[in-house]
C-alpha positions in Angstrom: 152.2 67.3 132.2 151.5 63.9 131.0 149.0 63.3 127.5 146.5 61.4 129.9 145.9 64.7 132.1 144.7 66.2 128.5 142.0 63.7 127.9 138.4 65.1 129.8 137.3 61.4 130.2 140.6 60.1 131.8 140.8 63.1 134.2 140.4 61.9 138.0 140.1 64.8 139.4 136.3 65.8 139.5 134.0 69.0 141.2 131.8 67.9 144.1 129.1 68.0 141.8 131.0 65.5 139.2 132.0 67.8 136.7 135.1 68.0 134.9 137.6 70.3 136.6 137.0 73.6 135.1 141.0 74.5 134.8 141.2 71.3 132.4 142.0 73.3 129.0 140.6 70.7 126.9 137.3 70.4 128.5 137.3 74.3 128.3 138.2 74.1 124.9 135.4 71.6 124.5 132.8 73.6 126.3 133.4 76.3 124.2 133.6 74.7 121.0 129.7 73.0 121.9 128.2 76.6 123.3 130.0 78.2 119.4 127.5 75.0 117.7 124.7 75.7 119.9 124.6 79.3 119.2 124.5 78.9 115.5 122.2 76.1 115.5 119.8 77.9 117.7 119.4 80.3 115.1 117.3 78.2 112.9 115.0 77.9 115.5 114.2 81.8 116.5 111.5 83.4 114.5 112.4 86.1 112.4 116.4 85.2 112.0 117.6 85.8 108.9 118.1 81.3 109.1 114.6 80.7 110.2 113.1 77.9 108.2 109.8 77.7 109.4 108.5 80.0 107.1 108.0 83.5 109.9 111.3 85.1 107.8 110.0 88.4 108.3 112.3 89.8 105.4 109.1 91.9 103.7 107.7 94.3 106.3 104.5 94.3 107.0 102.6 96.9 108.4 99.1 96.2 109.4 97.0 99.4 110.4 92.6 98.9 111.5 92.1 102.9 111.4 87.8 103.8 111.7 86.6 103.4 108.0 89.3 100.9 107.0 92.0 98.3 107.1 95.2 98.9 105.8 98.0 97.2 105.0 101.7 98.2 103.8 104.5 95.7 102.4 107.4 96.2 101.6 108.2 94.0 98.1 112.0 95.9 97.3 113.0 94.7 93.8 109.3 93.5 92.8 106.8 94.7 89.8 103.3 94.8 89.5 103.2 91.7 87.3 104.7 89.6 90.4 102.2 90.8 93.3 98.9 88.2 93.1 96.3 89.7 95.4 93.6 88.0 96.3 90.7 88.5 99.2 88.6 85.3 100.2 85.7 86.0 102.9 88.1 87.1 105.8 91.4 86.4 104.7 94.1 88.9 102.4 96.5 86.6 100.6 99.3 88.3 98.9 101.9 85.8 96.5 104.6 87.8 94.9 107.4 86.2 93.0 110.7 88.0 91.2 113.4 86.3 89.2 116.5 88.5 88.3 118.9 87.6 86.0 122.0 89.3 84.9 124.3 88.5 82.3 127.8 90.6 81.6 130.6 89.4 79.2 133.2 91.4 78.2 137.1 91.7 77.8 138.4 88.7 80.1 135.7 87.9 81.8 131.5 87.0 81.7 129.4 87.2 84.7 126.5 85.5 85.3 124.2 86.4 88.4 120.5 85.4 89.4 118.5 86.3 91.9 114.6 84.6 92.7 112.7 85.1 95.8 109.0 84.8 96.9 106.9 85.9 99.3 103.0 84.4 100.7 101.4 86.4 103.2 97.9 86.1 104.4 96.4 88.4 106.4 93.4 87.9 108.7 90.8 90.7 108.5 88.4 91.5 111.0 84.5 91.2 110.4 82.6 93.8 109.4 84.8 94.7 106.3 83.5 95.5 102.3 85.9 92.8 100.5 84.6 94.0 97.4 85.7 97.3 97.9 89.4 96.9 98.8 92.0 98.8 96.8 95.6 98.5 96.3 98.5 100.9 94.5 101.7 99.7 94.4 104.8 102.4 94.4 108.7 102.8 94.8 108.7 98.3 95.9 105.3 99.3 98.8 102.2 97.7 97.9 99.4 99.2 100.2 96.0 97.7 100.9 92.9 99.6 101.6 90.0 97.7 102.7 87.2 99.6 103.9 84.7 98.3 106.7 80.8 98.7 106.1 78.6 101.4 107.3 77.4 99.0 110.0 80.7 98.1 110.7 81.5 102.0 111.6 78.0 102.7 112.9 79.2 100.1 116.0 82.0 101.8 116.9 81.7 103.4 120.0 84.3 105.3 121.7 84.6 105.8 125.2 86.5 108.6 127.0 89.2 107.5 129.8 88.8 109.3 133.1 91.6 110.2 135.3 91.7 107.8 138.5 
């Protein structure tokens, strides 16, 4: 084997379709080495990897529940306090902001660590009509923050439910 039959572009010998012959080792190599790229790339572009920069990370969970009397929402904020949850309710939109900062410091005997940790979170949450705003409640427990917001009487009165039938 000569050095020439090693280069893709200096490779006579071509498919029907005028590819590179699939038994070169270098264009294999090479085809390889762009699909290894392409996958990690492509991350950045899925919703919901942990790469995503478009702003869908779904890192808090979010759980969002319309039962009869109420809407109700559950997040997951792990490492969060109250004093870093800003909830707010505009007309039909629940926005939540949180924001936690961790900072560690450790020096002893031979060595000294230093750690920090920030993170952030923005949600906003569409509610449906026919909900009391100025009713809503939150608790926040164990790193979950859950929203209650109840619907009006009106709201409730409309709902009509309607039995299924067999075919």
């Amino acid at each position: 084997m000569q050095i020439k039959d090693l280069i893709p572009w200096a490779h006579k010998e071509r498919s029907p379709e005028g590819k590179a012959d699939p038994d070169n080792p270098v264009a294999t190599l090479q085809r390889e080495m762009n699909r290894v790229f392409e996958d990690f790339w492509g991350q950045f572009d899925r919703p919901n990897s942990p790469f995503d920069l478009a702003g869908h990370r779904n890192s808090t969970r979010c759980d969002v529940v319309e039962t009869d009397d109420a809407v109700e929402l559950s997040v997951e904020l792990p490492g969060m306090e109250m004093k870093d949850i800003e909830l707010t309710v505009s007309d039909d939109l629940l926005t939540l902001k949180g924001e936690k900062k961790i900072e560690r410091k450790e020096e002893k005997k031979g060595y000294y660590l230093s750690e920090r940790s920030y993170g952030s979170v923005y949600r906003t949450v569409p509610l449906p009509p026919g909900v009391d705003t100025d009713k809503a409640e939150a608790s926040f427990k164990n790193g979950v923050l859950t929203v209650k917001v109840p619907k009006t009487e009106e709201a409730q009165a409309k709902l009509k439910r309607i039995e299924v039938m067999s075919a």
